[in-house]
N, C-alpha and C positions, 0 to 999 in steps of 0.2 A: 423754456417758457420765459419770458419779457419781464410780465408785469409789472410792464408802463415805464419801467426804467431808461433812462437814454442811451442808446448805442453807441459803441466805440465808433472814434475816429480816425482816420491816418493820422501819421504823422506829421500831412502838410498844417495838418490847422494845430500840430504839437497841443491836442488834449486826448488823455485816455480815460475812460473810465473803470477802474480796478478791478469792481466787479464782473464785469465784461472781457475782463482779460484772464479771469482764472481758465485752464487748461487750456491755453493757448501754447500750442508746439515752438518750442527753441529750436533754432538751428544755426548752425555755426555758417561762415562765411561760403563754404561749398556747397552749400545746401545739405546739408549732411544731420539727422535730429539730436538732440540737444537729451532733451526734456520737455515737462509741460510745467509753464508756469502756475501755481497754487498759489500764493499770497504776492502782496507788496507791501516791505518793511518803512516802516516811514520814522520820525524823530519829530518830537515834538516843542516847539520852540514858543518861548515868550513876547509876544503882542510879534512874530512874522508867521507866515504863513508856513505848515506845517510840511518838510522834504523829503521826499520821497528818494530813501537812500541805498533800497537795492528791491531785486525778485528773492521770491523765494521759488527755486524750480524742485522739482523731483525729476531726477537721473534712476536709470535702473540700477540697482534693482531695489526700486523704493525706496531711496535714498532723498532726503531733502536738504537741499545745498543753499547757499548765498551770493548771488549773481549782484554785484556792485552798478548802477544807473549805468556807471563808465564804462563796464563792458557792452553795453545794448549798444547799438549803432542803428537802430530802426525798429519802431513798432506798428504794424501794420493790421487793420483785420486780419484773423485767421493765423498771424505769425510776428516772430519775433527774432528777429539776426542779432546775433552776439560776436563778439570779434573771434571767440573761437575757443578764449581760455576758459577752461573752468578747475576752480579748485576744488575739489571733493570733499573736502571735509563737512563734515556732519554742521547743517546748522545752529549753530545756537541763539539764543533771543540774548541780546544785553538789556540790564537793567531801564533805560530809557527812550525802548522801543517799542513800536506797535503795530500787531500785524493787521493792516488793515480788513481782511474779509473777515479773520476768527475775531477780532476783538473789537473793532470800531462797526462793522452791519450792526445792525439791529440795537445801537445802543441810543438812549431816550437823551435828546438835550431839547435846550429852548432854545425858541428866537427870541434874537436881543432887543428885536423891533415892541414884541407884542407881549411876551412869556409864553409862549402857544407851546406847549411839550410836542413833539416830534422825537421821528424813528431815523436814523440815517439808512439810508438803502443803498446808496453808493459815494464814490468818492472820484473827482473828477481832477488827474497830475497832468499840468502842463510844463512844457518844457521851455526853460527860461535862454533864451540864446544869451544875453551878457555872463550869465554865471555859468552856464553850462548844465545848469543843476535842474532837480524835476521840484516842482512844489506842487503840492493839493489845494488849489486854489477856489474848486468848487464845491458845494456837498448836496446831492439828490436826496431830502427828506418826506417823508407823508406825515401828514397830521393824522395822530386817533380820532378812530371813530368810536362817535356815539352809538350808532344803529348797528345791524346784523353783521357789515361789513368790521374787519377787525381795523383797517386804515384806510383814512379818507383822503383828501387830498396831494396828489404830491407837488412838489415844488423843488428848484434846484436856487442853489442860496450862495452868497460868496462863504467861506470858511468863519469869516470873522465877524461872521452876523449869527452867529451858533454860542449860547455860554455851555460852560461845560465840556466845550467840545476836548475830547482826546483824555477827559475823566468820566472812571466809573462811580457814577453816585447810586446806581441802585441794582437790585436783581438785573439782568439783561435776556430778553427774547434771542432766539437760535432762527426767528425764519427764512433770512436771507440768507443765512450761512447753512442750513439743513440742504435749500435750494443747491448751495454749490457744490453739496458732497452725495446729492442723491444718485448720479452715476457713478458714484467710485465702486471700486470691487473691497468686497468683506476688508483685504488683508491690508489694501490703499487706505481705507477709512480708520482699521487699528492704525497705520501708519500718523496718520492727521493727527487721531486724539493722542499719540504720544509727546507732540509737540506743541499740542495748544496748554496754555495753563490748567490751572489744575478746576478752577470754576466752572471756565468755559467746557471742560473735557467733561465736568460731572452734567452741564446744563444738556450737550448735545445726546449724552447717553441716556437721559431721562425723554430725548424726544424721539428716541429711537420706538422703532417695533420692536413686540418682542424677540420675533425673527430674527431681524437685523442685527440687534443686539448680541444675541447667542453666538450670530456667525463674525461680529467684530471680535468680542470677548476670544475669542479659540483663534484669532490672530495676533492679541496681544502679549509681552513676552509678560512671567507668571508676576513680579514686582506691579508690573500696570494692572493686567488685569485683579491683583485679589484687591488691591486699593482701589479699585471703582467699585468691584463689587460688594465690598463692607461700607461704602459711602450712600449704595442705594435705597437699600433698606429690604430684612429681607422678605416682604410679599411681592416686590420685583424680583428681586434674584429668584425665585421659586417658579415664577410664571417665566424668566427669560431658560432658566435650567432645563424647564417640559420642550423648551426650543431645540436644547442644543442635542449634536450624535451623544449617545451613550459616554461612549469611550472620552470625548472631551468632557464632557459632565463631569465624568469621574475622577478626570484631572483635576478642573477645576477644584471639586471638595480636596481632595489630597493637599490643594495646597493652602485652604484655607485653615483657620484656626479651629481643633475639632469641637470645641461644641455648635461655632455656626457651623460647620460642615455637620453636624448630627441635626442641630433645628433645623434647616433645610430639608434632612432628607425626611424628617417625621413631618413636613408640611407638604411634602409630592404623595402625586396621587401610589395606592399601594404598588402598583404593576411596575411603574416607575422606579419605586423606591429599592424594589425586589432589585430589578437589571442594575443600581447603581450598588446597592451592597455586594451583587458579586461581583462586579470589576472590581470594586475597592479590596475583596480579599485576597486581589493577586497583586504581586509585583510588580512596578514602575514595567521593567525591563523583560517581562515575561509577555508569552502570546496569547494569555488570559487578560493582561493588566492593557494591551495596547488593542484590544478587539474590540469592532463593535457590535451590539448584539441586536441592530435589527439590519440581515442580509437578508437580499430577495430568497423568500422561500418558496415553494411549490411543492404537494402533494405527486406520488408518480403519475398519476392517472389525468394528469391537468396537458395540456395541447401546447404544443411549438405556439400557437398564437396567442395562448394565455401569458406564456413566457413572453414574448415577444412585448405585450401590449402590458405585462410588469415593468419592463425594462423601460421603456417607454418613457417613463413617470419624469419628468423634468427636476421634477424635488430629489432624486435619487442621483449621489454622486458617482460621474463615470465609473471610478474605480469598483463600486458595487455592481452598477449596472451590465458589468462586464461579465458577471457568472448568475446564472440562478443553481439555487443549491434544492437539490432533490430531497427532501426527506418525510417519514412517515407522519401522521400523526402523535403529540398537538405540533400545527405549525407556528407555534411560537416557541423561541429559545429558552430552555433546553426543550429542543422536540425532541420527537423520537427517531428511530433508528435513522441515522445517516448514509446515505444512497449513492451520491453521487455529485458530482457538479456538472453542469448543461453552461458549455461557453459560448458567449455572444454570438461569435463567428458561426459557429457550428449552426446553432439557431436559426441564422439567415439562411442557412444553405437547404433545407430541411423543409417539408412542406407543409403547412397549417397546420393542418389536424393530425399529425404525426403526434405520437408520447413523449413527453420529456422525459421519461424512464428510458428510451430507445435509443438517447442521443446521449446519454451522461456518461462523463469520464472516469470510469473508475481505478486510471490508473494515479492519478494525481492524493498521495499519501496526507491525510490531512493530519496535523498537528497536535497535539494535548495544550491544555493554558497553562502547562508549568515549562513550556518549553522556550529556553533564552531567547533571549535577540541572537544572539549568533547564529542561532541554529535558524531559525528563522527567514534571517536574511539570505543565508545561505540556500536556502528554499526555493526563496524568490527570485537569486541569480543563477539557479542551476536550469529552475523549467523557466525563466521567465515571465513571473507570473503578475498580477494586480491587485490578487486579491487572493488570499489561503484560509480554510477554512479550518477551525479550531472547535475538536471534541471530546468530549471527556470518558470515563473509564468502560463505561456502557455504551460507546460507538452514537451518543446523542449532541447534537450541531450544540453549540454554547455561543458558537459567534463567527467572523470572519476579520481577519488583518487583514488591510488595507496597503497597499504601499505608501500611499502618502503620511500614515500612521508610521510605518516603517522607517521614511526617511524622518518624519518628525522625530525620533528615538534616536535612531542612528549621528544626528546634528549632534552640536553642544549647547548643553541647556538653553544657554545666552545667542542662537544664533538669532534669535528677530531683532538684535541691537546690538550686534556684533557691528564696530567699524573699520570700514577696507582702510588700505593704506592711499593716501593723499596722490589722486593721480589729474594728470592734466591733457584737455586734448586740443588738439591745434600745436601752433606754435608763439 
């Protein structure tokens, strides 16, 4: 979506506009992909115009690095040639930098003309041929609105017709920057708010859904996420927890401080509250503590197409999606007697109105929730599996491991901020 903002230009008129450049593909001299640019770091200078002194890219595996003006060799719609080096190291913000998208969109200054308060929406680097160097020579602001609309006019202004500019003097609006993070994936977006300040990272998580929020939080490593979450306050934290799977829920509280992790759980609805006390009475590293307790379930007497059009559910993570679990009545966890598992595959092959009773595996040994990781994983490497179903002493389902649960465990605590070693490609 536009909104009304000015389009990037090539590099023959050497102006870009920032905003317009986020996710734009890097690639090195061969043509061969880089990264996607995410910010542009800029420095802020007294009475010249403010320079624009590298990219910020993300390299896989979500890695966000610092690409110097001097390695670009061309900025073009849709792409950006770098001479080919990139140094890997993790980047960090210096004390006299500003990223342009997370920190300068949406911040309020005035024009020096009139005092008119404005929003900046963009930011317009051209490239200086005598210096070599990139300056922010333009800035795309809207004026507020009075009426229904939140901003009124826009206008594109030189830099030095802006006071204030490149200081924050008050609360700052998230809309232009919400705009640039609305297609990231969950673990891309915890990615981001590790590296924006700590204001910026509480403003965007308050403009989050609750959805949204649930599935960033269960990407963050557990340092970020419990200090967002005691920042929020908690009748947010309570409405984003009804969001999150079970099994990360229960992380969550585990790592909070236990009276909020107790006020939390006395403010979830009861049913709720049930499924998080019993994960919470098992251990980190056991097949109870790492389970989630809503698997697709199904009665025996229910159809290939009931299953089929379970599985279906787009809200439902593959790795579930991949069994339905047969069991008696009630079919909520702890049901009763446990049956069987009905796999994806087998489903497909199988005609509608067939039983899911007729098609389930019963030779697949399901697990108790005091049973280690090891044992566990070993489970999962012997049949192959995606998903293992976990039951207690009376043969009644309590939940299912996940693999991606499994490799979550099996990492070390710290892998979402673990840094690789310093590598370069090209020559």
């Amino acid at each position: 979506m536009n909104r009304g903002y000015p389009d990037p230009v090539s590099q023959t008129t050497s102006r870009v506009y920032v905003a317009r450049l986020a996710g734009t593909e890097v690639f090195d001299p061969q043509g061969d992909p880089v990264g996607k640019v995410r910010d542009v770091v800029v420095a802020m200078r007294s009475g010249r115009a403010p320079l624009a002194l590298g990219l910020v890219i993300e390299v896989p595996p979500r890695r966000r690095i610092f690409m110097p003006m001097s390695r670009i060799t061309s900025i073009e719609p849709g792409q950006v040639i770098s001479t080919g080096k990139v140094d890997l190291q993790r980047f960090r913000q210096r004390e006299n930098e500003l990223l342009s998208i997370a920190e300068l969109l949406d911040r309020k200054v005035t024009l020096s003309s009139d005092n008119t308060t404005v929003v900046i929406g963009d930011l317009a680097m051209e490239w200086q041929s005598r210096t070599r160097d990139w300056h922010v020579t333009r800035v795309f602001v809207r004026k507020l609105s009075t009426g229904f609309r939140r901003y009124g006019e826009g206008l594109t202004v030189d830099w030095n017709q802006l006071n204030e500019f490149g200081q924050q003097t008050e609360a700052q609006a998230v809309d232009n920057l919400m705009e640039q993070y609305a297609e990231l994936r969950a673990a891309d977006l915890a990615n981001v708010l590790r590296e924006l300040p700590d204001a910026r990272r509480l403003d965007v998580a308050r403009e989050l859904d609750d959805e949204r929020l649930a599935d960033v939080l269960e990407e963050l490593p557990e340092d970020d996420r419990v200090e967002l979450v005691q920042q929020l306050g908690i009748e947010r934290v309570v409405d984003v927890v009804e969001e999150m799977d079970p099994d990360d829920a229960a992380d969550l509280l585990k790592e909070l401080p236990e009276t909020a992790a107790q006020e939390i759980i006395e403010a979830l609805e009861p049913e709720d509250a049930e499924d998080l006390k019993r994960l919470l009475s098992y251990g980190d590293y056991t097949a109870g503590g790492m389970m989630t307790t809503e698997p697709v379930l199904l009665p025996p007497d229910a159809t290939v197409a009931e299953a089929l059009a379970r599985v279906r559910n787009p809200e439902i993570p593959p790795s579930l999606a991949s069994q339905v679990y047969v069991v008696r009545s009630p079919l909520e966890t702890p049901t009763g007697k446990y049956l069987g598992v009905a796999h994806f595959q087998r489903l497909l092959r199988e005609p509608p109105s067939t039983l899911v009773s007729a098609v389930i595996d019963k030779d697949l040994e399901p697990v108790g929730p005091l049973s280690p990781l090891s044992t566990v994983a070993r489970y999962f490497a012997t049949y192959n599996l995606v998903a293992l179903p976990v039951v207690d002493e009376a043969g009644r389902l309590l939940g299912a491991v996940t693999v991606d649960d499994l490799v979550d465990h099996m990492l070390p605590e710290d892998w979402r901020q673990t840094d690789e070693e310093e590598v370069q490609y090209g020559s």
